[in-house]
C-alpha positions, 0 to 999 in steps of 0.5 A: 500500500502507498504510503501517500499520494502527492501531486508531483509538478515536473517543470523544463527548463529551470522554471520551478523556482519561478513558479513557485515564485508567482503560487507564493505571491498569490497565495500567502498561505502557501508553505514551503516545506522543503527545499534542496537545490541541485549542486554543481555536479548533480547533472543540472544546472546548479541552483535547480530545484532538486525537491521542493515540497509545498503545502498548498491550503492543505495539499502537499505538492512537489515540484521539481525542475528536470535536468532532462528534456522531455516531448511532453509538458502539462496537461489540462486535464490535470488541474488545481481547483481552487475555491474561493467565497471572495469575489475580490480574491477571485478575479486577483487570481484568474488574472494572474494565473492567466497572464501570458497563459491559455485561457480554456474557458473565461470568466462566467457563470456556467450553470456549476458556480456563479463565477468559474474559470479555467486556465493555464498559467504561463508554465502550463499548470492547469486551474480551475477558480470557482466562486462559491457561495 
């Protein structure tokens, strides 16, 4: 049996410290709980994010930058879903979780939620935001 199960975010190119950078920004309760960087003779760049482990409103999440190239990136099917009663809080994180990203389905009331959106942040992570209440 597992011993957890954690959403695992693999960035290219070294940007997972730039990620982490914009999701600590918008979400002040983010909580890095671990942090390792790769050395000079790791086989990546040094300064890379090696492990990095977060706590995300209550969710672990891991993110990682690969040393090695890959065809393949994010997908949309994969996705944070976040929920927020705050109208304020929801049109400050849709615009910048959007920004220079892919916007899947705008702002508006979708039948589901009075306000909800789907986007892509500018590495490709997939959020859905949803106003409750």
């Amino acid at each position: 049996m597992a011993a957890s199960v954690t959403p695992f975010l693999m960035f290219q190119h070294g940007r997972a410290e730039e990620a982490l950078r914009l999701y600590t920004s918008l979400f002040p309760e983010l909580e890095v709980l671990r942090l390792e960087r790769f050395g000079a003779d790791a086989g990546a760049a040094e300064g890379w994010l090696r492990e990095c482990e977060v706590s995300f409103r209550g969710q672990r999440v891991r993110l990682f930058d690969s040393p090695a190239p890959h065809a393949f990136d994010f997908t949309p099917s994969f996705s944070f879903f976040v929920e927020t009663s705050d109208p304020d809080e929801f049109e400050r994180l849709f615009a910048a979780l959007s920004q220079d990203g892919a916007v899947m389905m705008p702002p508006d009331d979708y039948g589901f939620s009075r306000r909800f959106a789907w986007t892509a942040d500018r590495f490709g992570v997939s959020w859905q935001i949803a106003l409750s209440g």
